[in-house]
N, C-alpha and C positions, 0 to 999 in steps of 0.2 A: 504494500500500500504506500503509496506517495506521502509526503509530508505535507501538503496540500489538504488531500483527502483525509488524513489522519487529523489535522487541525481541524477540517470541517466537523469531524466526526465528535470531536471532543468538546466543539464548543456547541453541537444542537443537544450534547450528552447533559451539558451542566444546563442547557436551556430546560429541559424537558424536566433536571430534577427540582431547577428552578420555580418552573409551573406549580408540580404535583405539589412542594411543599408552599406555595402561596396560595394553594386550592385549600389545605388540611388548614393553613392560619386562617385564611379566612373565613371557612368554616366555624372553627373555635370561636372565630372572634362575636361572629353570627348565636353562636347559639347561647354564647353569655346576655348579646343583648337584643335579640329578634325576641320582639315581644312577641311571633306570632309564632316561633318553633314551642314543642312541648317541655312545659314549667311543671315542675313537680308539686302534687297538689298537698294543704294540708288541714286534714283533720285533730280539729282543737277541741279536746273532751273537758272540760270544767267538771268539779265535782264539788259540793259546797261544803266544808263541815267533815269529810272521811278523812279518819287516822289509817295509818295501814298496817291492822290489824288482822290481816286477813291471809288464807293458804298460803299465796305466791311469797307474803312475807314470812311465815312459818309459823301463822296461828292458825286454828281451824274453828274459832267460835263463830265465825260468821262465814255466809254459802254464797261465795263469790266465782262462782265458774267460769264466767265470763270475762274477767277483769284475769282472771289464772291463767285463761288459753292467752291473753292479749300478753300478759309480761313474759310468755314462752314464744311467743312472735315478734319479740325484740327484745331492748336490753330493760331491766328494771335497774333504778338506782336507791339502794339499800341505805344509803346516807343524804335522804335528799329533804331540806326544809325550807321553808315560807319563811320569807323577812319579814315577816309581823303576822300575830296570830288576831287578826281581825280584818273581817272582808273586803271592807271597803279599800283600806290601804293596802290589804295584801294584790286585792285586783288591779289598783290603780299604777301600782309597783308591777306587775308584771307586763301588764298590757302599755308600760313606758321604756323598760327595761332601768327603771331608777330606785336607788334605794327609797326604803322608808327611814326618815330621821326625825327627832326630837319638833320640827316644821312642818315637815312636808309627808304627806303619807299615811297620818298616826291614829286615823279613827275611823270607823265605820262610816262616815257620814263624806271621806275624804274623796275629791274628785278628780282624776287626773289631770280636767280640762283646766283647774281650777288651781290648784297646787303647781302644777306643770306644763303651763299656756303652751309655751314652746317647742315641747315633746313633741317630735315625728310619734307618735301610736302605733303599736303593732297595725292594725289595721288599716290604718294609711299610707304604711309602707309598703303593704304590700298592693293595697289600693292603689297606687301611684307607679305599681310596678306588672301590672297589667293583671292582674286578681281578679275576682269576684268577691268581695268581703261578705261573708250571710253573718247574723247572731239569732242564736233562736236559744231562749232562754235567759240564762242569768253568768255575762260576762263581766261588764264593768257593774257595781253595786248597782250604780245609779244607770238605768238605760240610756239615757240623753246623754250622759260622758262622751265626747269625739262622736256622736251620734253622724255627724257627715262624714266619717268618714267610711260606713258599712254602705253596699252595694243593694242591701237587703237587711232588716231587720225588723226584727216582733215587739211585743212590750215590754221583753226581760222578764225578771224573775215573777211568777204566778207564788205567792210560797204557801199560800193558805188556803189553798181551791179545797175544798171541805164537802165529800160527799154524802156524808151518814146525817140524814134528817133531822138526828140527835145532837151531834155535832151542832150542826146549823142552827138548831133552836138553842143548846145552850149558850151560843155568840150574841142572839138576840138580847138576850135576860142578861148577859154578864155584865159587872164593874168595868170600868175602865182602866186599860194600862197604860203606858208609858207611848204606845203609839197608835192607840185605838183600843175597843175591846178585848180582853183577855179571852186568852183561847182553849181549848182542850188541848194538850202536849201530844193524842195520837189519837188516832180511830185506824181503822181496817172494816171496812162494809165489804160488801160483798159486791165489788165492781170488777169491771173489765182493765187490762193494765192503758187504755186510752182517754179513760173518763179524768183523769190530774194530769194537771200541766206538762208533767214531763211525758206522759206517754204521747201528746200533743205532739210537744217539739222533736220526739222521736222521729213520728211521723211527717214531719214537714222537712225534715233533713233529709228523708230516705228519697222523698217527692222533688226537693230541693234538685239531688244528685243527678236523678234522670234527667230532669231538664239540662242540668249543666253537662252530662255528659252529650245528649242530643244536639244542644247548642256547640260543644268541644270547647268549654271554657274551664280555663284551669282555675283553680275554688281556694280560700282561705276560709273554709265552715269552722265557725266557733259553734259549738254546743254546750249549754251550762247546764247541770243538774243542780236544782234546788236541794232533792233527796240526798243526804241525811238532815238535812237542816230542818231546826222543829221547826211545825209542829212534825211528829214521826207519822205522817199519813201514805197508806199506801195499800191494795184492793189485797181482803181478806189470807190470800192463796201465802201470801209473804209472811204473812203474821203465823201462819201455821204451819211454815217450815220449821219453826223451831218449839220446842217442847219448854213452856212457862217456868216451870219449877227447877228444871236444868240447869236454866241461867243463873251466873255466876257474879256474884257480885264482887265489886273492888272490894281488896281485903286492904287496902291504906288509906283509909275515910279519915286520915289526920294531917298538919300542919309536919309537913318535915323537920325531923328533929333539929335543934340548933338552930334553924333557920328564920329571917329576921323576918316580922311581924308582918312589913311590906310584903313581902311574896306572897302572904296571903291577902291582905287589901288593896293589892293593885288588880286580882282577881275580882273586885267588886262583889264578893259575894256573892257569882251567878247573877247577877244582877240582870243579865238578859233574858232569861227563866223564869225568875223569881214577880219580876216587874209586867210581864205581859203574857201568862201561863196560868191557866186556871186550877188550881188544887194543890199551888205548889206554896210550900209556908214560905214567909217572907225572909225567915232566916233560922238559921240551925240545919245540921243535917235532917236528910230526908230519909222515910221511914220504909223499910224494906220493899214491904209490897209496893211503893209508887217508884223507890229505884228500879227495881224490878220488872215494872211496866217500862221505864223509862229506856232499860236497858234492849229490853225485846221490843222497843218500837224501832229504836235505831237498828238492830239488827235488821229488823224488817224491810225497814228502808231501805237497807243498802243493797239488801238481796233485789228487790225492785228496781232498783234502777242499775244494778250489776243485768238483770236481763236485757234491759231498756240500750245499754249500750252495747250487750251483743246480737239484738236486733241491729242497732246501726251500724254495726261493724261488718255483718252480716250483707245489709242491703250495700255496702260498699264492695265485698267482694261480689257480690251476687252482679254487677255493674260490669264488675273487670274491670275495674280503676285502684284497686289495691294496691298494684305492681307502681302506679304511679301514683302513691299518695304514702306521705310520713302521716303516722297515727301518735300524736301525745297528747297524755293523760295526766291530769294533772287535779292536785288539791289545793283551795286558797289556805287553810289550815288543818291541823286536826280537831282532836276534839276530846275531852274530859267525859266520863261516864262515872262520875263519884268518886275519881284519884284525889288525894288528898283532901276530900270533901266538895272536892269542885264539880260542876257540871258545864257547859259550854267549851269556852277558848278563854282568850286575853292572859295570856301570860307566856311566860317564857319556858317553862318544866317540859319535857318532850313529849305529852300528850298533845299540847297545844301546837307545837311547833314542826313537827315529824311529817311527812307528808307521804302519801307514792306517789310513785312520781315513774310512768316508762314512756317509754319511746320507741314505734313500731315504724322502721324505716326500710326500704327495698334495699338499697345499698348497703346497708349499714348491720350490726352483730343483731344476732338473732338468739333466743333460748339462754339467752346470758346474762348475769347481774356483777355490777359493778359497787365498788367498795365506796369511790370516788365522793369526796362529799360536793352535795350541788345545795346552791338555791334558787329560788323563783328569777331572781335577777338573770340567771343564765338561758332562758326561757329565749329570749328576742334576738341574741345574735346567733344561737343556737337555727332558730329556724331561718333567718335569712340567711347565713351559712346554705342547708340544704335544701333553699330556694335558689341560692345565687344572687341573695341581695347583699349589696354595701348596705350593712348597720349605722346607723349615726355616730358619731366618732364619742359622743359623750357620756352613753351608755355605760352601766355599771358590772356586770356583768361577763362570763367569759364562755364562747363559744362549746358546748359539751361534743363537737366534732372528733376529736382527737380520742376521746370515750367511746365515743360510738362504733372509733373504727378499731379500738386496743383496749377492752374494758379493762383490763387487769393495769393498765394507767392510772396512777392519781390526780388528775390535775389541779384537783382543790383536797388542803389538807383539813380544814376547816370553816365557817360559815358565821355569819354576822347574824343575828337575831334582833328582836326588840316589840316590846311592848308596854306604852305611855314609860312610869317612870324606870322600866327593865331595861336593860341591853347585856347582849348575853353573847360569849365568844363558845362555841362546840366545836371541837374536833372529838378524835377516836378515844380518848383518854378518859378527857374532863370539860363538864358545862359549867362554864361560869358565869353568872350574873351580877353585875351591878345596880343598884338603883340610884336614882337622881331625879331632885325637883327644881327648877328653877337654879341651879348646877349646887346644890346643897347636896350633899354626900348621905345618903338615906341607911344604905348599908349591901351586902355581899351576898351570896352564897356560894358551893362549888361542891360538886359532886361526881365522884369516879363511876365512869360510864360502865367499866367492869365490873365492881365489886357492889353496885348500885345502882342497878337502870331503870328501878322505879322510882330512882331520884329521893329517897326515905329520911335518908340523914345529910347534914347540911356538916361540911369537912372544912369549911373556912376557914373556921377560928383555932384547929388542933394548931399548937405551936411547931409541929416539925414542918409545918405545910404555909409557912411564911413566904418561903422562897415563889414557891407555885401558885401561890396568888401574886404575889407581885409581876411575876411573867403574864400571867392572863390578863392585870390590869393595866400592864403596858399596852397586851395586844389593843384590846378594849379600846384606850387612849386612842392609838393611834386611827381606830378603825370612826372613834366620835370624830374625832378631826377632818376624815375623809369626807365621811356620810353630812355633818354640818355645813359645808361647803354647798353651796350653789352650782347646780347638776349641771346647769347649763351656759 
């Protein structure tokens, strides 16, 4: 071959590989941001009030089959909790990707739009990033929160749709609580699982889906369950999965030993129970038989809307959009059932604070649980991550990618907590809490997660353990300095 021919030959050689790889770039570059190729869709389960208490966790008192096959369809995370155990700011903190601080965040009543004008929203991120935004149910506390920026949405949370005649008439006749008539804490009539709210928004997700798949629009579906949140309402069949006299009651109906006085009256005394609950005394503990009840309502409950979600999970495979949709499941808090006398949330003890928390993604580990400790904040760059959205750079939060793809990963050793005057540092060890009013030093606790995980005795004050409070009330320190800071 000539050297002519051989130079023609070498240089259509680098042309052609030239092409093929400006074909494959441009592609990539296409599919990061052609809003019109396939966007991976994501299914947002809300759950109100559920500790995780159940099989996949490694207890069996409550019959969650449905929530057990979903954390064996991806990864469950074993160490994952809510930066504040109260709704309103635990939602408004997730759905901004911002902490909750001593300002911002800190009460039921708390509004992202309001606290956080400037927050891009989960849902206007993805909104803006060519979504469908649905909410059906109870996302942000308040429904009208960033209310423009869902593509679709309902009235929010329904939480006292009351089907038992009984029920109904005794609302009519009752006192007044704290935010209208007091209520019955459960009933169980003998209804169909569509007659209360949540079997509703079941149904309008599943209806939602088909359209959106017909139309070929890729979906950011938030669904909220009110269930387990009182009242414990839900149709007979639930109430009788479980055997009355069985149930067990908390054996630590007490004030942790040692432990200063605040921890228990920053829990208000159930104050959310006690103020708008019909039958429930205004204070002292509660008497077996109404714990009892109290106990096998929320069971009830959960098993109800544990089917409720594997109908929806169900009508998503039944679609053939599984394969492209991330499925996470998620608690705004836990929830107290007469641990240390408490009932509801609001505090920082790991009843209130513990969440489940998985994550079913196509890409991503499957059948596997991870040690890693998470919180609510990791929620938002988390899913634009396996969206392929840019997160706002202000965000609190750290991407649980790197878990998803290496569970046996820690990427958080530990987790920022808080509630009104608590704030509480948890890692594998030990939960520490401090309290503060108006930056007046109220008082501590600190309890080994090993030798004490129903949190009993209060380990602050022994003298050999000076050392190890002073480390936790650095971290602390440093973590109020962060979080007191202006998000934005």
């Amino acid at each position: 071959m000539s050297t002519l021919n051989f130079n023609k030959l070498a240089i259509f050689t680098l042309f052609l590989v030239f092409t093929i790889t400006s074909c494959k770039n441009t592609k990539s570059e296409k599919s990061a941001s052609n809003p019109t190729l396939k966007k991976q869709n994501i299914l947002f389960i809300s759950i109100d009030d559920f500790r995780p208490k159940i099989s996949a966790y490694g207890e069996t008192k409550m019959i969650t089959p449905n929530i057990d096959k979903l954390a064996s369809e991806g990864l469950q995370f074993n160490n994952a909790y809510t930066n504040i155990a109260v709704c309103g700011a635990s939602r408004a903190s997730i759905m901004t990707g911002i902490r909750p601080s001593e300002k911002r965040f800190n009460d039921f009543s708390s509004r992202a739009s309001v606290d956080e004008p400037n927050a891009v929203s989960l849902n206007q991120i993805f909104k803006e990033n060519g979504y469908e935004t649905i909410s059906y149910g109870k996302i942000y506390h308040h429904s009208d929160d960033f209310e423009e920026h869902w593509s679709e949405k309902d009235n929010g949370q329904i939480q006292s749709d009351f089907q038992d005649p009984i029920s109904i008439e005794r609302i009519k006749n009752a006192e007044r609580g704290e935010y209208g008539k007091k209520q019955p804490t459960f009933e169980y009539p003998d209804v169909d699982d569509y007659a209360y709210n949540d079997g509703k928004i079941t149904k309008n997700a599943i209806h939602k889906m088909n359209l959106l798949k017909e139309e070929n629009k890729p979906f950011f579906m938030a669904v909220g369950y009110v269930s387990p949140h009182l009242p414990f309402i839900q149709p007979k069949k639930y109430w009788d999965l479980y055997d009355h006299d069985a149930i067990q009651l908390a054996d630590n109906v007490y004030q942790p030993h040692n432990s200063p006085d605040i921890a228990i009256e920053a829990q208000h005394n159930s104050a959310e129970m006690r103020k708008n609950y019909l039958d429930i005394p205004s204070e002292g503990q509660l008497d077996d038989d109404l714990a009892r009840n109290l106990i096998h309502g929320y069971y009830a409950s959960v098993s109800y809307m544990d089917v409720l979600i594997g109908e929806l999970v169900k009508g998503l495979d039944d679609l053939g959009l599984r394969e492209n949709t991330t499925i996470i499941l998620w608690s705004d808090h836990g929830y107290f059932l007469g641990e240390h006398g408490f009932w509801c949330k609001h505090s920082t003890f790991n009843e209130a604070v513990k969440i489940p928390f998985i994550i079913s993604s196509p890409q991503y580990a499957k059948n596997k649980t991870t040690q890693s400790f998470t919180e609510l904040v990791d929620v938002y760059p988390t899913l634009c991550d396996i969206a392929n959205i840019k997160a706002p750079s202000y965000i609190h939060g750290k991407s649980l990618i790197p878990v998803l793809e290496d569970p046996s990963r820690i990427l958080k050793k530990e987790v920022y907590t808080r509630y009104k005057q608590g704030e509480a540092i948890i890692d594998k060890d030990y939960s520490y809490t401090e309290f503060y009013e108006d930056e007046k030093y109220l008082g501590n606790m600190l309890y080994d997660n090993h030798k004490d995980s129903k949190q009993n005795t209060d380990i602050s004050k022994l003298p050999n353990n000076d050392k190890l409070v002073e480390k936790y009330r650095e971290k602390l320190k440093i973590m109020r300095t962060k979080v007191n800071k202006d998000a934005i």
